[in-house]
C-alpha positions in Angstrom: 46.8 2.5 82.0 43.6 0.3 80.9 41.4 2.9 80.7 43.9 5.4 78.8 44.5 2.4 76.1 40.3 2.1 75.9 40.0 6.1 75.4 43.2 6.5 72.7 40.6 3.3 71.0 37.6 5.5 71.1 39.6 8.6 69.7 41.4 6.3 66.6 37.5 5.4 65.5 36.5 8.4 66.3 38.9 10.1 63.9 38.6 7.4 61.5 34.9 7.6 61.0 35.3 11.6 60.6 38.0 11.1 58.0 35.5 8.5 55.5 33.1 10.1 53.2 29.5 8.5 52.7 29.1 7.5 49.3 25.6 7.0 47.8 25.0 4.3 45.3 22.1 4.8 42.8 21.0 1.3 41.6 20.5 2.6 38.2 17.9 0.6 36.5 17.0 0.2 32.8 14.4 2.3 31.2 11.3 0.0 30.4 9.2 1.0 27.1 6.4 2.7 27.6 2.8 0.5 27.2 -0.3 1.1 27.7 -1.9 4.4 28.1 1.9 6.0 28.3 2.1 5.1 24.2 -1.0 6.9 23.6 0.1 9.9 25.6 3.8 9.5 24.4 2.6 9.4 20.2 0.2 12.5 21.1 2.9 14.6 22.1 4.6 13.6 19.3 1.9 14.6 17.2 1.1 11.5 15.9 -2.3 9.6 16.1 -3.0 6.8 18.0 -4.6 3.9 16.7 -5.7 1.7 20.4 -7.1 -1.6 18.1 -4.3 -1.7 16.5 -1.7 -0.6 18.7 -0.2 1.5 15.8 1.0 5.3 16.3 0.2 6.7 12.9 2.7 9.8 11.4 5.4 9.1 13.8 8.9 9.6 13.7 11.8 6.6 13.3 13.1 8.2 16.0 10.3 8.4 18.2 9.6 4.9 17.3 13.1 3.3 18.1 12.7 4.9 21.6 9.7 3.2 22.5 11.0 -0.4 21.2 8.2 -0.4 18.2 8.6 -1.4 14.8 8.8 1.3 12.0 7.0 1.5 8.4 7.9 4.9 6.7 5.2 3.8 3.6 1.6 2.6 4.9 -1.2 2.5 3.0 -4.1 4.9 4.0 -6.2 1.8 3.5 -4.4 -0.8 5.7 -7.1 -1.8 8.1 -9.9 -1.7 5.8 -9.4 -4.0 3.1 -12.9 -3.2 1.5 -12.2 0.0 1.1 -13.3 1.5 -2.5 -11.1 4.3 -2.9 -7.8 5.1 -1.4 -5.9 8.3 -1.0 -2.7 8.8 -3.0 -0.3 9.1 0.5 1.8 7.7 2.5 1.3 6.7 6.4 4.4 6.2 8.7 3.5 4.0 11.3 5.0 2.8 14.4 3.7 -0.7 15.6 3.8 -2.7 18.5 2.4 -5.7 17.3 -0.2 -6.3 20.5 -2.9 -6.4 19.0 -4.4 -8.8 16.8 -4.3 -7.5 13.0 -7.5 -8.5 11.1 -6.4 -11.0 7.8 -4.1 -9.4 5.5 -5.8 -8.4 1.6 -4.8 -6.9 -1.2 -5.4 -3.1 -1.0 -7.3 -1.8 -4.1 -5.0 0.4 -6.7 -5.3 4.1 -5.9 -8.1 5.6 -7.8 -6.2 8.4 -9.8 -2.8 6.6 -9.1 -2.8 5.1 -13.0 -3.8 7.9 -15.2 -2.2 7.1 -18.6 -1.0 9.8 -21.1 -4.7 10.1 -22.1 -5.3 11.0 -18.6 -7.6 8.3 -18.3 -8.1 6.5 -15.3 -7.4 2.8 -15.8 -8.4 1.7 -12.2 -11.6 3.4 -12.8 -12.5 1.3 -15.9 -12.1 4.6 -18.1 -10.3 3.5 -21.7 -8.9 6.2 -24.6 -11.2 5.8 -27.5 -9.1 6.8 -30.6 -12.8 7.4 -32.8 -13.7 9.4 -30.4 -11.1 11.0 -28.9 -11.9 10.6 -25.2 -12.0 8.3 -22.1 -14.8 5.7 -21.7 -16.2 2.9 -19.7 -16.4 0.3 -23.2 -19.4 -0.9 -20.8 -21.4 2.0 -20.6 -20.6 3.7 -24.1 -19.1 1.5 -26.7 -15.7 2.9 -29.0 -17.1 2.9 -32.2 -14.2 3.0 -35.2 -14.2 -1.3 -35.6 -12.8 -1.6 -38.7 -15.1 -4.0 -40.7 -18.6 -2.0 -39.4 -20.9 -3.1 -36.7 -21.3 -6.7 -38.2 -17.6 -7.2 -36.8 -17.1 -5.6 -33.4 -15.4 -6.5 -30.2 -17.4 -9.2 -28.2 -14.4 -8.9 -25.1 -15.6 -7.4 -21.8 -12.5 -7.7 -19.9 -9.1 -9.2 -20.3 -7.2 -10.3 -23.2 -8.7 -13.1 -24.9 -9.9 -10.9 -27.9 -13.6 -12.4 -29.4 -14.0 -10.9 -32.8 -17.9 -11.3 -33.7 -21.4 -9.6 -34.7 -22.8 -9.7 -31.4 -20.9 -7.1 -29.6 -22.3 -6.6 -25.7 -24.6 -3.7 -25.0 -23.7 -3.4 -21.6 -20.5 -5.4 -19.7 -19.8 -6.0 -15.8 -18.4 -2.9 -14.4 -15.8 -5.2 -12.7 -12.5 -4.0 -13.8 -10.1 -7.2 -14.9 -6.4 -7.3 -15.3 -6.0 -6.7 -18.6 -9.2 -4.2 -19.5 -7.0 -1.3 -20.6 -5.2 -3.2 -23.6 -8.9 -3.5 -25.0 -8.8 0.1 -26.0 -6.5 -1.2 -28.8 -7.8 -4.2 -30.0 -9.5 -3.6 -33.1 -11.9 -6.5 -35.4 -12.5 -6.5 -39.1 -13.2 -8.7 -42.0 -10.4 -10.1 -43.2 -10.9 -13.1 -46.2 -14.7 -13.0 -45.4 -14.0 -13.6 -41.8 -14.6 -11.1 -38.9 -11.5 -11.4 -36.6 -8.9 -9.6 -35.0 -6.4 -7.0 -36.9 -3.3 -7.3 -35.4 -1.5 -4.1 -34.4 1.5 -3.3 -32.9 -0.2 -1.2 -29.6 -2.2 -4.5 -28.8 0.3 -6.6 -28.9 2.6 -4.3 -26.9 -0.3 -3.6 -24.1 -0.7 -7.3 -23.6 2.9 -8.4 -23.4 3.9 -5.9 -21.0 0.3 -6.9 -18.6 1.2 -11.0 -18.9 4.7 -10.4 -17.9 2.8 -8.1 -14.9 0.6 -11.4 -14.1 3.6 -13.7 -14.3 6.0 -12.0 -11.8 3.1 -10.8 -9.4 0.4 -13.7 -9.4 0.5 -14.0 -5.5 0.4 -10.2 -5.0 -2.8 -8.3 -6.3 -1.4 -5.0 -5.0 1.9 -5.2 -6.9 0.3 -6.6 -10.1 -2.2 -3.6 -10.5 0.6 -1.0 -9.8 2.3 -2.9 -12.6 -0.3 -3.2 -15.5 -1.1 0.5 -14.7 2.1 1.0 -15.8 1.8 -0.7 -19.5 0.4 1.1 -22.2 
């Protein structure tokens, strides 16, 4: 009797163990973000360009970028990490960051050379100016705008900005700095007026220089923004 009670035992586990199914549990674990090397790889297959001392993936997607945990700028400047640069292409960069790397001080990027043609197409951030008497664009430095009213004994004595000096000792040659300011000179105009050489007022001046302080005013702490803006006023 004992040992048919320890054999119907062994046949109810047996038939109990047949009757359960093995289930596997996958530990699923969290995708990390890629670093490293894997983000160099990962942006060249994407067909972007890897910048290592920077940690920057240049002309990558939001998408792309969102993936891999980085921080996304649809608008960079071509000039970003070389705040010396002289000339800048007219362009947009997206860029995807990761913010490892140290970034060098942050300066203001020079205007885009071409970006602030005026209706003369000349090229403000190039120092070029329209010269009504002559009807072209000129550097006032290297070839003065004749047409003074009042003759050469009452001529422009301003290099750059817009503190207008009416006098008989115009400059031959001026810095070829350009200042906030320099394209509203192409409309300031000196004569004699009751036996004294000054300025003549006019309405394009006046106009020019308004629009450039109010530029200055809202934009002091931002070079960038306040040439985009006086390339703007005419």
């Amino acid at each position: 009797m004992k040992k048919f009670k320890i054999l119907l035992g062994l046949i109810l586990i047996i038939f109990i163990l047949s009757s359960c199914q093995k289930i596997e549990v996958k530990k699923l674990v969290p995708k990390e973000p890629t670093t490293g090397s894997g983000l160099e790889k990962s942006c060249t297959e994407a067909h972007g360009n890897w910048l290592e001392e920077y940690q920057e993936c240049e002309n990558a997607g939001k998408d792309w970028c969102d993936t891999h945990k980085g921080k996304f700028e649809e608008c960079t400047s071509a000039c970003r990490h070389d705040p010396n640069a002289e000339l800048c292409t007219m362009q947009c960069v997206p860029v995807c960051g990761f913010g490892v790397a140290s970034k060098p001080e942050t300066k203001a990027v020079p205007p885009l050379l071409g970006g602030d043609r005026d209706e003369h197409g000349c090229i403000g951030s190039a120092g070029y100016q329209w010269c009504e008497a002559k009807s072209k664009c000129l550097r006032i430095w290297e070839e003065p705008c004749e047409g003074n009213a009042g003759g050469s004994d009452c001529a422009l004595e301003t290099c750059h900005g817009l503190n207008i000096v009416c006098g008989s000792n115009p400059p031959d040659v001026c810095t070829e700095m350009y200042g906030i300011g320099d394209k509203c000179l192409q409309y300031a105009k000196c004569g004699v007026q009751n036996g004294k050489c000054q300025q003549i007022q006019n309405s394009q001046f006046t106009q020019c220089k308004l629009c450039v302080q109010k530029c200055i005013d809202a934009n002091e702490n931002d070079n960038m923004k306040l040439f985009e803006c006086e390339s703007k006023c005419n």
